[in-house]
C-alpha positions in Angstrom: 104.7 27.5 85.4 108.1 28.6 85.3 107.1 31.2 82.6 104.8 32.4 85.0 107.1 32.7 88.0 110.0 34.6 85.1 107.2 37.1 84.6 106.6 37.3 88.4 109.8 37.9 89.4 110.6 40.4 86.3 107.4 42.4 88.0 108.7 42.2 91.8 112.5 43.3 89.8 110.7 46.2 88.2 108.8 47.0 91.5 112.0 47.2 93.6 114.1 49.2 90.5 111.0 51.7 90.6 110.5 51.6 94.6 114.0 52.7 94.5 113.7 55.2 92.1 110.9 57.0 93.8 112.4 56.7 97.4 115.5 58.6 95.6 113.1 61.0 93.9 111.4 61.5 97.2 113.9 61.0 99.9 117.3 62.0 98.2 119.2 65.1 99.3 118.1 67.6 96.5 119.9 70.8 98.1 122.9 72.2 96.1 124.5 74.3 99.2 125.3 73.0 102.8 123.9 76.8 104.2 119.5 77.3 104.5 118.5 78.6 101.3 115.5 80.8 101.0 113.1 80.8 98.6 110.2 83.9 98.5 106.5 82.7 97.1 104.7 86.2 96.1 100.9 86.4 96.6 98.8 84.9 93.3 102.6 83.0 92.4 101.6 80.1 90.4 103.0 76.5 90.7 104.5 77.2 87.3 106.0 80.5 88.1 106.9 78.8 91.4 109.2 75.8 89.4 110.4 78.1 87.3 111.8 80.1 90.3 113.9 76.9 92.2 115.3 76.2 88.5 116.1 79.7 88.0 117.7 80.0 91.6 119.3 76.9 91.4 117.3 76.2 94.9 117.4 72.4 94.2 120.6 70.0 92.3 117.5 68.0 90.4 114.5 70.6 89.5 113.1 67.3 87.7 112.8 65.7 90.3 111.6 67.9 92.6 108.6 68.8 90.3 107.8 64.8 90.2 107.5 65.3 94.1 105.1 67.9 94.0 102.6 65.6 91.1 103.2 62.9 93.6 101.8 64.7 97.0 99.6 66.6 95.0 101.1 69.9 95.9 99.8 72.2 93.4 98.9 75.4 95.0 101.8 77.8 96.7 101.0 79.8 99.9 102.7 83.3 100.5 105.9 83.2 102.4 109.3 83.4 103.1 110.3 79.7 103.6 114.1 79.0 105.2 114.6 75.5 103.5 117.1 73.5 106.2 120.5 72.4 104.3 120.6 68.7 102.3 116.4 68.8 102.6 114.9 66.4 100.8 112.0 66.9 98.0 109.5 65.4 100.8 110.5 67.8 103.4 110.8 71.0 100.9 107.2 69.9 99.9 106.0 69.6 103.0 107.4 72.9 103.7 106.1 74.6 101.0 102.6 73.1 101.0 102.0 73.8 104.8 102.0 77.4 104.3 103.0 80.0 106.7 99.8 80.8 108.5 101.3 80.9 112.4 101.3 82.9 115.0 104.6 84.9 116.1 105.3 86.6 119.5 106.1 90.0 118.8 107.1 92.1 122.0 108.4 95.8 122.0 109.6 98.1 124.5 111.6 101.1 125.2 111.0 102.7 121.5 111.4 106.1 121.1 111.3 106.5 117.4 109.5 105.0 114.6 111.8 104.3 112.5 113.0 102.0 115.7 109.5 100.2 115.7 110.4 99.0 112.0 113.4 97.7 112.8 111.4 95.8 115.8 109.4 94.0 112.9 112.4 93.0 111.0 112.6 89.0 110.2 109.4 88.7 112.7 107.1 88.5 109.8 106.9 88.0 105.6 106.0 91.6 105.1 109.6 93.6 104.8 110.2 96.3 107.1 110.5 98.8 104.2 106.9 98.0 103.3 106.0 99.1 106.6 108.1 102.4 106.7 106.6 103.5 103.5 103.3 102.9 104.8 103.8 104.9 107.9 104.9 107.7 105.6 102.2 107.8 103.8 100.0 111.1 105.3 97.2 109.5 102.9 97.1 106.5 104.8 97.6 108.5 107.8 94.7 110.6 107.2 92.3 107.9 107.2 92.7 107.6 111.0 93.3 111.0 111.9 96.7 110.6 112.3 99.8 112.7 111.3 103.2 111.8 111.0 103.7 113.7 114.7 100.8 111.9 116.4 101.8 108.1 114.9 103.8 107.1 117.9 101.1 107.3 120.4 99.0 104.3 118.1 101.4 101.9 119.3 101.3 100.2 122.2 104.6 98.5 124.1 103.6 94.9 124.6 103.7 91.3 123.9 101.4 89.9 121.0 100.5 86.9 119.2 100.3 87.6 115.2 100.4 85.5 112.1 103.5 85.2 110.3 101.8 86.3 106.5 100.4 89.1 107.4 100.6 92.4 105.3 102.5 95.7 106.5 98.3 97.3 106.5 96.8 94.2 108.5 99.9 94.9 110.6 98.8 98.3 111.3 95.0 97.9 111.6 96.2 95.5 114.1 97.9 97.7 116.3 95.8 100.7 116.0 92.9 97.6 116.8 95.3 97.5 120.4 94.9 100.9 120.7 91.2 101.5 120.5 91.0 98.4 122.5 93.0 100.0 124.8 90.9 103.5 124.8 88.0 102.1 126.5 85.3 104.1 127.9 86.7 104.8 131.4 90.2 105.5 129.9 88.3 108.0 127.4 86.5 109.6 130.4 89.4 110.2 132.5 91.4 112.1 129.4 87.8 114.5 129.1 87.9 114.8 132.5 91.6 116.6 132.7 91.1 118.6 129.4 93.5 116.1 126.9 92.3 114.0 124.2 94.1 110.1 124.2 97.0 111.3 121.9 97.7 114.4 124.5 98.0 112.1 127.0 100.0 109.8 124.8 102.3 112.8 124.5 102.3 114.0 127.7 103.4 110.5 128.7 106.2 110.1 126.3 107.8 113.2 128.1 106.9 111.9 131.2 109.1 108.5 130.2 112.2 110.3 129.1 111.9 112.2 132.7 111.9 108.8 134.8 110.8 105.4 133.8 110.5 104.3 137.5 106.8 103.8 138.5 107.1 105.4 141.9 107.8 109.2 139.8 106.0 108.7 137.0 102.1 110.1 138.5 104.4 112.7 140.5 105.4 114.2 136.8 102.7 113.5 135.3 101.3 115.8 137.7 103.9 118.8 137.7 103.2 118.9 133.8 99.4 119.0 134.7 100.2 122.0 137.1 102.4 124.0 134.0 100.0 123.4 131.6 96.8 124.7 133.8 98.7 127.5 134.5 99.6 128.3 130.9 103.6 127.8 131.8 106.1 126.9 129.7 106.7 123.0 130.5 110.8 123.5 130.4 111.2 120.0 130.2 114.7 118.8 128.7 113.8 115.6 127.3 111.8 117.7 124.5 115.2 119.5 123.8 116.8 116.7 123.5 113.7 115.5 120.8 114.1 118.5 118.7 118.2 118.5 119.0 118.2 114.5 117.7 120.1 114.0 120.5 119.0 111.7 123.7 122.7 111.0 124.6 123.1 114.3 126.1 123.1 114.0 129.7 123.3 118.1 130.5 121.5 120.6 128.4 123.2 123.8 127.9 121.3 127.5 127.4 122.6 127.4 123.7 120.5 124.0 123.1 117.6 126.2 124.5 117.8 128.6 121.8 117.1 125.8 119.2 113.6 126.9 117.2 111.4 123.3 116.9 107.8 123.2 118.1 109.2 120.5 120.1 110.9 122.7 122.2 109.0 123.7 125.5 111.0 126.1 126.4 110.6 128.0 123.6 106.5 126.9 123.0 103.7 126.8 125.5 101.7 123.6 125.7 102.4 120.4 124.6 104.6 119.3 121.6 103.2 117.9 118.1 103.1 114.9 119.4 104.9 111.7 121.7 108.8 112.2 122.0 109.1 108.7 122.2 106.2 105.7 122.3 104.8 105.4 126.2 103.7 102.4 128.1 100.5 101.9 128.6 101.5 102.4 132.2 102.8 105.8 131.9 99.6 106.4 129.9 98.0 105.3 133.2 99.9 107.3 135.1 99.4 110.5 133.5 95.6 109.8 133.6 95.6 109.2 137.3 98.2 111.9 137.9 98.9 113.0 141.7 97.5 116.5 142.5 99.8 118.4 144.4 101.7 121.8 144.2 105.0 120.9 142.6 105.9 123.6 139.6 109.5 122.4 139.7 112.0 119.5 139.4 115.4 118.9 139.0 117.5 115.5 139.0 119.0 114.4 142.3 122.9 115.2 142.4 123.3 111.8 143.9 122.7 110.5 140.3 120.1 108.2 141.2 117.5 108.7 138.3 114.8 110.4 141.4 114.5 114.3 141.6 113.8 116.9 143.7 110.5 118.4 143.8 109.5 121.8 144.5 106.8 124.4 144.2 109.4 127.3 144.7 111.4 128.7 142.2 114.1 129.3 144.6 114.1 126.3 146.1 114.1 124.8 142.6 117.4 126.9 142.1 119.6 125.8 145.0 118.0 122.2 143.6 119.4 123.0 140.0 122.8 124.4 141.4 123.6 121.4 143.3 122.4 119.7 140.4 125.4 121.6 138.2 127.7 121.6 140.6 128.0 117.7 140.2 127.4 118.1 137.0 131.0 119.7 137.0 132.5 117.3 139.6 132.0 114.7 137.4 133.3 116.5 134.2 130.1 116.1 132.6 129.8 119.0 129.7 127.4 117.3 127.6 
């Protein structure tokens, strides 16, 4: 008997040494830095490759250990991702982690963008693709080609708005998913309308965008959209500054001067009847709105308020428009405003 009860409690001695042992193989901090350390799993990265990698790195104080931890959970598959392990993580939770994946939806909202290389900076951190990828992509007139697109009509596929996407996508799903938004957003009616007023969905994506830089306020927006629509029926030059200030790389300028005029861009609609290449900046879907439901009415003219409020003055007489435009200049001057 007491032979029996050695050997049972040598077993329950072993069973606590080894309990211990795995809780400090499962449960011990295994981070060597205080700070979130990142670790990048590439598509078709191998659990080998993936080992490798955290010795390499020095991701983890024990590699040993944490490779026991994955045999253990029966982690042997990596997903894609870009994984922000927490400081003094344990093997469990960097496991955990790790064999969860990164299959989640993220919110990702834009507004006010005028440039693309401003919608790239929108995706940075939001998602594992990097932003470069993207960029590269959307410079591709190959890729472009295969929707009709150029690098002048891009801007009017995307689509200011809030929307739910999974984290590992690629920069291409990324894409097909917005220009997805934007046939969704072309329906039939929408189509109709633009036939109906002579301008396929990226002319009215540009006249929009120049619409926008005139006045983002709602209660304008159909007025413009309208006075454009009366220039371009009439085969007149637009004049509209915002498209100077496109083709000068310059929307800080708050006065445009007849020198700026002068600059030779098909972007410039002073210079160039019609309607630019393409948007001047990427529109709401409201403006987009508003240019397809544009008021009718006689106004060939328009001018900023000189109170400065961001509303204009609207005329369909050239000499009104000028006492509208000296008054305009005149505080323009007051204020000591040269650019």
């Amino acid at each position: 008997m007491k032979k029996i009860w050695w050997i049972l409690i040598c077993l329950l001695c072993l069973g606590v040494v080894f309990a211990g042992f795995a809780a400090y193989v499962l449960f011990a901090d295994n981070q060597p830095r205080d700070e979130v350390v990142n670790v990048i799993v590439q598509p078709q990265e191998t659990m080998g490759q993936l080992q490798q990698g955290i010795r390499d790195e020095q991701v983890v104080r024990n590699p040993k250990t944490f490779e026991w931890t994955c045999r253990l959970m029966r982690f042997n598959t990596p997903k894609t991702g870009k994984y922000k392990l927490p400081a003094h993580a344990n093997n469990v939770q960097m496991v955990r982690m790790l064999r969860r994946g990164q299959h989640y939806p993220v919110s990702f909202t834009f507004n006010n963008v005028r440039t693309i290389d401003q919608f790239v900076k929108k995706v940075s951190d939001k998602f594992y693709f990097e932003p470069e990828e993207l960029s590269t992509l959307l410079q591709d007139t190959t890729f472009l080609g295969q929707y009709g697109l150029t690098a002048q009509t891009l801007p009017a596929v995307f689509l200011p708005n809030s929307y739910q996407i999974y984290y590992d996508i690629t920069a291409q799903d990324f894409f097909e998913r917005m220009y997805k938004e934007y046939q969704r957003f072309w329906t039939k009616e929408r189509l109709a309308l633009a036939d109906s007023i002579g301008l396929t969905p990226v002319e009215v994506s540009t006249l929009a965008s120049i619409v926008e830089e005139e006045n983002r306020r709602p209660a304008e927006k159909a007025i413009i959209a309208g006075l454009y629509m009366n220039r371009l029926h009439k085969d007149m030059l637009l004049q509209s500054d915002p498209t100077v200030k496109f083709a000068l790389g310059d929307f800080t300028r708050q006065r445009i001067l007849n020198a700026d005029l002068q600059v030779d861009s098909p972007y410039n609609t002073y210079k160039y009847r019609g309607l630019p290449p393409g948007p001047i900046r990427i529109p709401e879907a409201s403006t987009l709105d508003s240019v397809l439901h544009y008021r009718h009415h006689d106004y060939l003219y328009m001018c900023a308020k000189e109170d400065f409020s961001g509303y204009h003055n609207f005329t369909a007489s050239s000499a009104v428009h000028a006492q509208n435009a000296a008054r305009y200049r005149a505080a323009l001057n007051k204020r000591n405003i040269k650019r």
